[in-house]
C-alpha positions in Angstrom: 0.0 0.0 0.0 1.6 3.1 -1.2 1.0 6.9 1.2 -1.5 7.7 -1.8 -3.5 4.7 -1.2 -3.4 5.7 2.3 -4.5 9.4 1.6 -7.1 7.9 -0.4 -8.4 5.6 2.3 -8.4 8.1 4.9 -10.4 10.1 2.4 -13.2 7.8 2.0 -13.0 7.3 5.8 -13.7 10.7 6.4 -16.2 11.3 4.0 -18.4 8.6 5.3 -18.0 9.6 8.7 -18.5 13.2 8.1 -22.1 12.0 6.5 -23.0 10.3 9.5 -22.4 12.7 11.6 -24.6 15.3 8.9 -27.1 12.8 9.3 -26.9 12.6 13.2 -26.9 16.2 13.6 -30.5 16.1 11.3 -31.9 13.7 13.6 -31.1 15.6 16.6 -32.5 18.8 15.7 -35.5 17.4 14.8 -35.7 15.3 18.2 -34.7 18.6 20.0 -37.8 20.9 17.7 -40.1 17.6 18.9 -38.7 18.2 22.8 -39.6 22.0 22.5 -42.7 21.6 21.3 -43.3 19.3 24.0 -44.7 16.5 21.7 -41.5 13.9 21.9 -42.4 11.0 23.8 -41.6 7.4 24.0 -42.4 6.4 20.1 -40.7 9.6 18.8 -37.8 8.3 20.9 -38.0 5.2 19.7 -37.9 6.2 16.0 -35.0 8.5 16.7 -33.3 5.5 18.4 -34.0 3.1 15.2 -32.8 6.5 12.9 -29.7 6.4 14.5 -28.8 2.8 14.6 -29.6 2.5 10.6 -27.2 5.6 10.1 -24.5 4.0 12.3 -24.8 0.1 10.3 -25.2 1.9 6.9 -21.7 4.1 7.6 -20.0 1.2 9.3 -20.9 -1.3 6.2 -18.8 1.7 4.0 -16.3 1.8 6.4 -16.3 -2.2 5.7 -16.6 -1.7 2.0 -13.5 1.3 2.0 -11.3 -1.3 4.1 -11.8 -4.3 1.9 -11.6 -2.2 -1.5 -8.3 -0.9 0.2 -7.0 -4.6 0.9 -7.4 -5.1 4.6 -8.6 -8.4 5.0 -6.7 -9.4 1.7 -3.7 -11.7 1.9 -1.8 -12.9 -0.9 0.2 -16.3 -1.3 3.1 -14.6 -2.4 3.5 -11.6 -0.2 3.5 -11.2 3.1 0.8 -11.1 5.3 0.2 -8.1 7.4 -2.7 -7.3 9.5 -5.0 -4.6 8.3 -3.6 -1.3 8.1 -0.4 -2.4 9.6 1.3 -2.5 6.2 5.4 -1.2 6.6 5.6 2.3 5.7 7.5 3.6 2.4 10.7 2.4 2.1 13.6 4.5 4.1 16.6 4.5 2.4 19.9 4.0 4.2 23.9 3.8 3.3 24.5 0.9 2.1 27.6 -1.6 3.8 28.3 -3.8 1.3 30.0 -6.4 3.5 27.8 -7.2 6.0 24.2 -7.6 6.5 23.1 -5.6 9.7 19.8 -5.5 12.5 17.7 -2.7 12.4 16.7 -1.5 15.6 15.5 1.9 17.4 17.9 4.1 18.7 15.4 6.7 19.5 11.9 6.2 19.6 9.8 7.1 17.6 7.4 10.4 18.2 4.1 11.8 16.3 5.2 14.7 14.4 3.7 17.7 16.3 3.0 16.3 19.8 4.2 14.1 22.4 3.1 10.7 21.8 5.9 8.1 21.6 5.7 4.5 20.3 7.1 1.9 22.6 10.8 0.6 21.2 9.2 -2.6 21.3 5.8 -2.0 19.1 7.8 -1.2 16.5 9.0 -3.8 14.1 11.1 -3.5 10.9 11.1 -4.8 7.5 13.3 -6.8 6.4 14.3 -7.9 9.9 17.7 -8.2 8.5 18.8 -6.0 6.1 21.1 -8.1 3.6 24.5 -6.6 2.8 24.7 -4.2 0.5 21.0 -3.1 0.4 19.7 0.3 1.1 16.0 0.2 1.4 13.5 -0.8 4.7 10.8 -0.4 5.9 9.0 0.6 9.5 5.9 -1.0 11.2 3.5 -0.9 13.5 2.9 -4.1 15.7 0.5 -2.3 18.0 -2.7 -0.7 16.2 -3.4 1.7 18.4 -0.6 4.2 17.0 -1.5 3.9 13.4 -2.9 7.4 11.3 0.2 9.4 12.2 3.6 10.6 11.2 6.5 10.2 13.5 10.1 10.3 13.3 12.7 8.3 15.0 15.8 7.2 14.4 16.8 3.7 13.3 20.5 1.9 14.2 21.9 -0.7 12.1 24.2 -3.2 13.3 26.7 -4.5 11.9 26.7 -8.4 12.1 29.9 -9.9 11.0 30.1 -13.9 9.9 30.3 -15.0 13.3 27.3 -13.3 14.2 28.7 -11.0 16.5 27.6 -7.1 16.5 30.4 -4.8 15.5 29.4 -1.6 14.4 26.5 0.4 14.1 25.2 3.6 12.2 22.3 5.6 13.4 20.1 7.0 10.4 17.0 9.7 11.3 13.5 8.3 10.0 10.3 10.2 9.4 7.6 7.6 8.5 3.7 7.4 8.0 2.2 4.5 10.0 
């Protein structure tokens, strides 16, 4: 999923939920105009109640419909599976070391881009786990959903892992991601 298909998502998101809320709003003014007038009582309550349910399962059946158009729920054979909406973010690129295949890791967390919240070290996952030497591409992810829909930055430390295993080095790169 590319930060367009994102936008796009988010997009339809919105839009459905702004309706709903249009929609809410029209069946509360006319509940309150019904209060006023001192003629809402149990069955106009009732038919304000059944309103409001039917605009809640009709916008939550789009939400449905936006997510699976946008492939959450959608798992292919030959990629790999990630929950819904937990897709890495656009590849980062980094230097390249083209003798040794190194561990991402976080060397400082990272924080949503214009306030304060900061994603535990360990709900954040990379992609690959181990960059191969030589490459200079990967990728960030959430493993806890309640952080996605923000920006943050961070900054990411790759390890050096020599042929015995054994971490030599590292290099600490600054990442701004979507997530």
């Amino acid at each position: 999923m590319t930060l367009t298909d994102s936008q796009s998502t988010v997009h339809q998101f919105t839009a459905t939920t702004n309706a709903a809320v249009a929609q809410a709003r029209v069946v509360a003014k006319d509940a309150v105009t019904q209060i006023d007038a001192g003629t809402y009582g149990c069955e106009a309550w009732c038919r304000s109640m059944v309103k409001m349910f039917d605009i809640m399962a009709r916008g939550s059946a789009m939400h449905f419909k936006t997510a699976v158009s946008h492939g959450c729920g959608h798992t292919s054979s030959t990629a790999q599976a990630w929950p819904c909406g937990m897709k890495p973010s656009d590849p980062i690129a980094v230097p390249a070391d083209r003798d040794f295949a190194r561990h991402p890791s976080v060397a400082v967390s990272f924080t949503r881009v214009g306030g304060k919240e900061t994603v535990p070290d360990d709900a954040i996952g990379f992609y690959p786990a181990v960059l191969p030497a030589g490459a200079t591409r990967l990728s960030v992810y959430l493993k806890d959903p309640k952080y996605m829909g923000a920006s943050y930055t961070g900054t990411v430390r790759l390890t050096t892992i020599t042929s015995n295993l054994a971490p030599t080095s590292f290099v600490e790169h600054p990442a701004a991601v979507v997530l």
